[in-house]
Structures are given as C-alpha cells and as structure tokens.
N, C-alpha and C positions, 0 to 999 in steps of 0.2 A: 932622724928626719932631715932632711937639707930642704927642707920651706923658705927658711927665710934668706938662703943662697939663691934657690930659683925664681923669689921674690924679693933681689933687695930693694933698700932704703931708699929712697928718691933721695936728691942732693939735700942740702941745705938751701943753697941759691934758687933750687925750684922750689923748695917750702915756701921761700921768704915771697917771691914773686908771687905765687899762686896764691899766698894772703891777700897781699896789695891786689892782686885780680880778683879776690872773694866780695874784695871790701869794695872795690868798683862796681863789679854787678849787684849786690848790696843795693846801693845806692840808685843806682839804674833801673833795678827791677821793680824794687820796694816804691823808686820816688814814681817811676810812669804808672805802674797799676793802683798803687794805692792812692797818693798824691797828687795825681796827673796832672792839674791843674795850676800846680804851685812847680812843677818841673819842666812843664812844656814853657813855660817864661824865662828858664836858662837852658833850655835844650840847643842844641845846635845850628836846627834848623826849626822853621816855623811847623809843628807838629800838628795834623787833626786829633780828634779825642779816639776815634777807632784804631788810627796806626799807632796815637803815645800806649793803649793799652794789650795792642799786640805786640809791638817790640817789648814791655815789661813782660808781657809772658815769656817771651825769647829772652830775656835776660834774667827771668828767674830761674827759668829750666836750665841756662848758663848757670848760673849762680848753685845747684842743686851740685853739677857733674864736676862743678871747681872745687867742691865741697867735700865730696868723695873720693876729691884726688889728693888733696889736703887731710883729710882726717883718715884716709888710708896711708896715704906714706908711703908706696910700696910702688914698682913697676905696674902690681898688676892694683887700682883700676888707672894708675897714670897712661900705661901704652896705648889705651883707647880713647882716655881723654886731651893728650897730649896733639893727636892726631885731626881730634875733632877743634879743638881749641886754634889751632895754626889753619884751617881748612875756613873757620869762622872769622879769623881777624882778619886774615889775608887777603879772602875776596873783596871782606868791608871796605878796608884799604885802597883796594884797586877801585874799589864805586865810586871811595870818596872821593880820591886824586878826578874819576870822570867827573864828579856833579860836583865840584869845589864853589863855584857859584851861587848854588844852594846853601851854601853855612854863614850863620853868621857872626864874624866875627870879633862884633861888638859885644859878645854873648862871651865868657868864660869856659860855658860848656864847649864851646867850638874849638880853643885849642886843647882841651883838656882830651876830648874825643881824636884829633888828630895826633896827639904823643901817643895816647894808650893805644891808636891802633898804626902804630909806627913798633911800639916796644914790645906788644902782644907776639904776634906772627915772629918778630923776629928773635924771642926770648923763644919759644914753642921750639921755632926750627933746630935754634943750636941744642937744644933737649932733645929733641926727636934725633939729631945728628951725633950727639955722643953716649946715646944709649940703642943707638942704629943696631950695634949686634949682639943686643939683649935679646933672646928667645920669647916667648908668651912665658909668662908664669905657670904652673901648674893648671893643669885645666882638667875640667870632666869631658866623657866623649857628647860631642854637638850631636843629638838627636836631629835626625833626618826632619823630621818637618820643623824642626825649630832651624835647622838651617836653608832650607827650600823657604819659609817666611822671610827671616832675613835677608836673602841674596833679593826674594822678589820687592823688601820694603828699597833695599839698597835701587835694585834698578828703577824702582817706579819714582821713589823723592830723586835721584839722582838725576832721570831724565828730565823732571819735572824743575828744575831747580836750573839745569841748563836752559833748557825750553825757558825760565825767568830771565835769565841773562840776555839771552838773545831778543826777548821778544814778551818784554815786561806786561804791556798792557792787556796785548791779545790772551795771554795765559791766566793772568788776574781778572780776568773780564767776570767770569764767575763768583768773585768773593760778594761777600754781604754787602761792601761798601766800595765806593769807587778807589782805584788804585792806581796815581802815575805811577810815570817809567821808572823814578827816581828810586820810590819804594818798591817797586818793582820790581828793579835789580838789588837791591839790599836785602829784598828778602830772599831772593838767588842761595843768600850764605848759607839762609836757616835751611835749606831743605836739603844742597850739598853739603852740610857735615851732617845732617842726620843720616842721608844716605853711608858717608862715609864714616858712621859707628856702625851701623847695621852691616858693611862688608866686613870691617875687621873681627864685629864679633862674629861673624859667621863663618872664619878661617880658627878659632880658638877663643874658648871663653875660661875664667877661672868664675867663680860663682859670685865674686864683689863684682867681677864686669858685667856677669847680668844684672846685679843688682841697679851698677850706676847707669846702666843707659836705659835700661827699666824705667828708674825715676826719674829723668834728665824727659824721654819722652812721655812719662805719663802729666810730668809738671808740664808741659809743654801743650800738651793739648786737653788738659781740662783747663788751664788759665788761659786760654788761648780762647776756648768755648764763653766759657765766663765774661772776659772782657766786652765781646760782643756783646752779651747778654747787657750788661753792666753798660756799655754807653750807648745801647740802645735803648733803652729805661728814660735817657732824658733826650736822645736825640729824632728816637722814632723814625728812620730811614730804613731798617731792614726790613723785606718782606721774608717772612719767617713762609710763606706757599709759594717761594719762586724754588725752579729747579736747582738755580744757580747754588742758590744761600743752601738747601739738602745736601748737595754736593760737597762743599764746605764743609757741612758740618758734619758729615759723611766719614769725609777725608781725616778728621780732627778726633771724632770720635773713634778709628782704626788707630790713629798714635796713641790715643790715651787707652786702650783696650793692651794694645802689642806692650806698651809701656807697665802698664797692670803683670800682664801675664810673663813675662819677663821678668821678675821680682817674683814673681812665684816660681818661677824655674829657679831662680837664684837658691832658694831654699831646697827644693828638689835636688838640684846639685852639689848641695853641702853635705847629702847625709852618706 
C-alpha cells in the first residue's frame, strides 16, 4: 500500500499552530454559546445576545474542522480545511481593518482578536503554498448527485456570502433578528468558506473529508438553530410565523441535513 505516501504527515509547525487555533476556538466557541454573558464583557466589540450566540456556533463548527485536521495529521482532511481556514481569517481581517472603529480597545479581547487574525490567514497561506503540489489523497469516485449537491451548496452560500459583502443589510433583512452592516459583512466569511469546502470537496474527496466537512456543517447549523432558540427564550423578539425567520431556518436546517448526510457518505465510502 503507499497510503501513507499519498496521504503524508502534516508538518510539525502546522500541528503546533492548529493547537494554538483549537484552543482559540475553544475558548471562542465554548465562552459565546455557553458563557455569553461573562464573554460578551471582553469581546472586542460591544456584542448583542443573538449575534454573541451565532458567531459561538461559527466558531464551534470552526473549532470541530481544526479538530479533524489536528487529530488526522495527514493531508487529507488538512487540504480542505486548510483552504476553508485562510478563506475564514482572511475576509475577517479585511472586515476588521474596514470597521476598526468598532473594537474596543480598552478590551484585551480586541488586540487578541487583531494578532490571531493577522497570524491565522497568514500561517494557512504559507501551508496551502508549500503543500501547493500535493495531489488530493486517495479518494473514492464522487457520486454524481453528491457532486451536483455540492457544486449547487458551493454556488448558492458562495453567491449568497458575496451578496453579504456587498450589501450586508439588504441580504440579512430576513434573519430572525436585526443585523448591521458590520455583522453583516463578517458573516460574509461564514458562508464563503462554506461555499469554498463544498467546491473542493466536489473536485475529490477521501472519506475523513466527508466526514470533516460533514461535521464542521452539521455543528454549524444545528448550534446555529439552537442559539436562536436559546436567546429567544429570554429575549422574545423572534417571530417564529414570519416568512423571513422560515427561511432562516429553512436555510439552517439544509446545512445541518447536507452536514448529517455527508458523514453517512463518509462511511459508505470507506467500505
């Protein structure tokens, strides 16, 4: 077998980082969904209770796919998390440097948040750049509608993720809770790197990369459902018969489905 030639080792230096990034989101994920209240008072910027427990979901379903690229070890599920990882810090980056007026930096979390997504993006690239002519790993053949899903989640968050960038409000108009521009564009990030896991896996998968982008979106949109649920329990603002909020949760519960069934393919493709 030559496996572990067509799948080698990640470095050492990407171990070591992608801890130090486990143990970030950790902390991120863990303190805004569960904690919120004791985190949104060293958050960066002044946070509501809807966005501190949707960005925890984004950073726990971060936190899931740092996880599998760490306890894989291996190109493959790195080549797809590597990608989505530098496509996540990188936009953040660009938001932040726009809304810097927004942070503050009487707060600890503020420059804590401006290193990590200074070192994030730019650790990602020199990885993505010196394993640039690594092939995919061993892969099963991509079943035609599991590829026709893909390409269409990749076009549809993709577009929809640009469409945030450009034109935050008008596109968030529909969420359950009000959303500026600010969040707006930050959550731009979340929905191009989801788009861009959904293209790569859909040019080649090995069976751990369905698994990880499986669980990266299924974490991502049932804590993402949840949260809602959860700070509307003491805030009572959504209406649960508007079109809008259906759509949402429409939208939410298709990543947490594609995310499920993804992870069933994984195993389908192992045998």
């Amino acid at each position: 077998m030559r496996t572990e030639n067509e799948n080698p080792a990640i470095s050492p230096v990407l171990r070591g980082s992608s801890f130090i990034e486990l143990l970030m989101l950790i902390g991120a994920g863990v303190g805004l969904f569960f904690m919120t209240d004791l985190t949104r008072a060293q958050w960066p910027w002044d946070i509501p209770p809807f966005n501190a427990r949707f960005l925890g979901a984004v950073y726990l379903a971060a936190m899931v796919a740092v996880a599998m690229k760490l306890l894989g070890g291996r190109w493959a599920p790195a080549r797809l998390v590597l990608p989505m990882v530098f496509t996540f810090t990188f936009v953040i980056f660009i938001m932040s440097l726009v809304w810097l007026d927004k942070f503050l930096f009487d707060r600890w979390g503020a420059w804590a948040w401006i290193f990590f997504y200074v070192a994030l993006p730019l650790n990602a690239a020199v990885h993505m750049w010196l394993y640039r002519r690594l092939p995919p790993a061993p892969s099963t053949p991509m079943p035609t509608a599991w590829r026709t899903v893909l390409l269409a989640f990749a076009v549809a968050l993709g577009v929809y993720g640009v469409a945030q960038l450009f034109a935050p409000e008008t596109t968030s108009a529909f969420w359950p809770w009000g959303i500026d521009a600010f969040h707006g564009q930050l959550y731009s990030a979340i929905f191009l790197t989801a788009a861009i896991g959904a293209l790569l896996l859909s040019r080649a998968a090995a069976p751990i990369e369905y698994f990880t982008l499986g669980i990266t979106y299924a974490v991502f949109g049932f804590f993402s459902i949840l949260g809602v649920v959860i700070a509307d329990a003491t805030a009572r603002r959504v209406d649960w018969a508007n079109a809008g909020t259906q759509l949402w949760m429409a939208l939410f519960t298709a990543i947490l489905l594609v995310g499920l069934a993804l992870m069933w393919q994984s195993r389908l493709a192992r045998r």
